[in-house]
N, C-alpha and C positions, 0 to 999 in steps of 0.2 A: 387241804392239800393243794398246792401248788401245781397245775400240768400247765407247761412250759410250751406250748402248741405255737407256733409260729405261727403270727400274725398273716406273713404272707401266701400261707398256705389258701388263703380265700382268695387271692390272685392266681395262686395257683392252677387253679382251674381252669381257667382257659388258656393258660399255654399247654395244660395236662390236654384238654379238649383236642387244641389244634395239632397235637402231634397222634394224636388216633384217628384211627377210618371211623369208630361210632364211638355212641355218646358210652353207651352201655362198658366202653373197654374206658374210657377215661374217666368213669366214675369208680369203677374199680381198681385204677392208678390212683386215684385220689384218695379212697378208702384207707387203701391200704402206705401210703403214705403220710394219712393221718393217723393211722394205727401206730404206724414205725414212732413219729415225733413224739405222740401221747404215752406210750411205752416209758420211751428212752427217757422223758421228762418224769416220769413216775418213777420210773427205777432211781433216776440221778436224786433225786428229792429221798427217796427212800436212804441211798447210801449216804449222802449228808447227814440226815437225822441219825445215820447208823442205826439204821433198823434193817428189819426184813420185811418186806410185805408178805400178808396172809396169803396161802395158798389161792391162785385161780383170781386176786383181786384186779392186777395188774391187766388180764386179760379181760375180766368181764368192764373195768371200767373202759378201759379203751375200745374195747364194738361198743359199748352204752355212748362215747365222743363219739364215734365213726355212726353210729345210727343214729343218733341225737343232728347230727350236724347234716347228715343228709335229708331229714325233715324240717327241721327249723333254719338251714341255711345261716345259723349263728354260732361262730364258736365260741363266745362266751356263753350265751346262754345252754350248750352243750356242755359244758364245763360245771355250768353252775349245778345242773341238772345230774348230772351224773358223779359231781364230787355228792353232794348229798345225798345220794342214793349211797356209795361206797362208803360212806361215812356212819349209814344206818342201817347196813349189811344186806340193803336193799339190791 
């Protein structure tokens, strides 16, 4: 599966950074704005294929991107990481 995660969202971060008083309020602008893109790319994937995704999948993959990418600072390897979990109902 395909998530559509914009690339610039790794640049993101420091304009998210500099318009917060702390680091703590701009990583959760970040989260949650990698949530929104990971989301909307998994739904939009899903309605092409004209499917539905499985109850609860769409949500658990996207914190698995969002906590994946806050540790490893890579969104492909967050990606990589968490399609194969989603994929092995992990």
């Amino acid at each position: 599966m395909r998530f559509a995660l914009v690339c610039s969202l790794a640049g993101a971060a420091t304009a998210v950074t500099a318009g917060f008083g702390s680091a703590a309020q701009a990583q959760s602008m970040m989260d949650q704005m990698i949530f929104s893109k990971c989301s909307a790319a998994m739904n939009a994937d899903f309605q092409k294929a004209a499917k539905t995704p499985p109850d609860g999948m769409v949500q658990k993959t996207c914190n698995c991107v969002v906590k994946k990418i806050d540790e490893t600072h890579n969104i492909d390897l967050a990606k990589q990481i968490c399609t194969q979990k989603a994929t092995q109902g992990g």
